[in-house]
N, C-alpha and C positions, 0 to 999 in steps of 0.2 A: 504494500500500500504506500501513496505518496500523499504528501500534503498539498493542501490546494489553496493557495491563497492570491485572490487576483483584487483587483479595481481598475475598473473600467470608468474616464470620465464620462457624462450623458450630455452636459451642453444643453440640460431642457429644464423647461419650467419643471417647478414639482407636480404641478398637474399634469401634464405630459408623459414624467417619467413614469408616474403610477401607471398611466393609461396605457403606457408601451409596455410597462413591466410587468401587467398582468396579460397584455396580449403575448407576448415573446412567451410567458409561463405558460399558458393554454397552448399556444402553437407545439413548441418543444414538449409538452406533456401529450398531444394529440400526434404528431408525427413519430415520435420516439416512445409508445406508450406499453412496449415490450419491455424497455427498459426502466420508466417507473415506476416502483412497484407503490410507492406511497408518496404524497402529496401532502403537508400541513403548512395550512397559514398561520400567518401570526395574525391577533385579533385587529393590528388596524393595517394587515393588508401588505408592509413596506415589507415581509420577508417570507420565505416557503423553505421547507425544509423537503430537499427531496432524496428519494433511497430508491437504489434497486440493487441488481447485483452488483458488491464489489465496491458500492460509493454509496454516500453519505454526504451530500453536501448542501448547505443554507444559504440561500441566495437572498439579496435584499441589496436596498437601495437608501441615499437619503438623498438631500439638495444637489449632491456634484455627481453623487456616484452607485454605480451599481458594483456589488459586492460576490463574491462565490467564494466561499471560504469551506473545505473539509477534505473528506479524506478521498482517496479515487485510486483505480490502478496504477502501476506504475507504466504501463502503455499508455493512457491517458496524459499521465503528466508530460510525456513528449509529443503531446498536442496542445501543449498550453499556448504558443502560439494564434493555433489557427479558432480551439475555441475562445478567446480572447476578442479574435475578429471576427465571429458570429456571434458574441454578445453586442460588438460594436455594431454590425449591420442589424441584430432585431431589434434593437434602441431606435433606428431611424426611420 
């Protein structure tokens, strides 16, 4: 297992970013939904904790930035890269 620790700036309003950050969760949860097995929000919405096999990771947001912080394979972790720049492109 590797650690996962990113931020990503969003360059948007907080209203925007919620509205991207629940769309990007829905999408990634709808096209990838083999891979999670569990989905939880936090009560006011800014974070999801998601699991499937092999990872464990909490995603959220505040005013500058979107966050992905936990554990993941370590094949994953040499994608931090390219997922870095699919969190950059579903922001937009």
């Amino acid at each position: 297992m590797a650690k996962l620790d990113m931020a990503v700036d969003h360059g948007q309003t907080p209203e925007a970013a919620r509205e991207n950050f629940e769309k990007a969760v829905a999408a990634a949860s709808a096209q990838y939904a083999r891979w999670f097995h569990r989905l939880e929000w936090s009560g006011d919405r800014t974070a999801v904790d998601v699991s499937g096999p092999g990872f464990d990771v909490r995603l959220s947001y505040d005013d500058r930035r979107v966050y992905a912080r936990g554990t993941i394979p370590m094949a994953l972790k040499l994608l931090q890269g390219p997922i870095q720049a699919f969190i950059t492109r579903a922001l937009k």
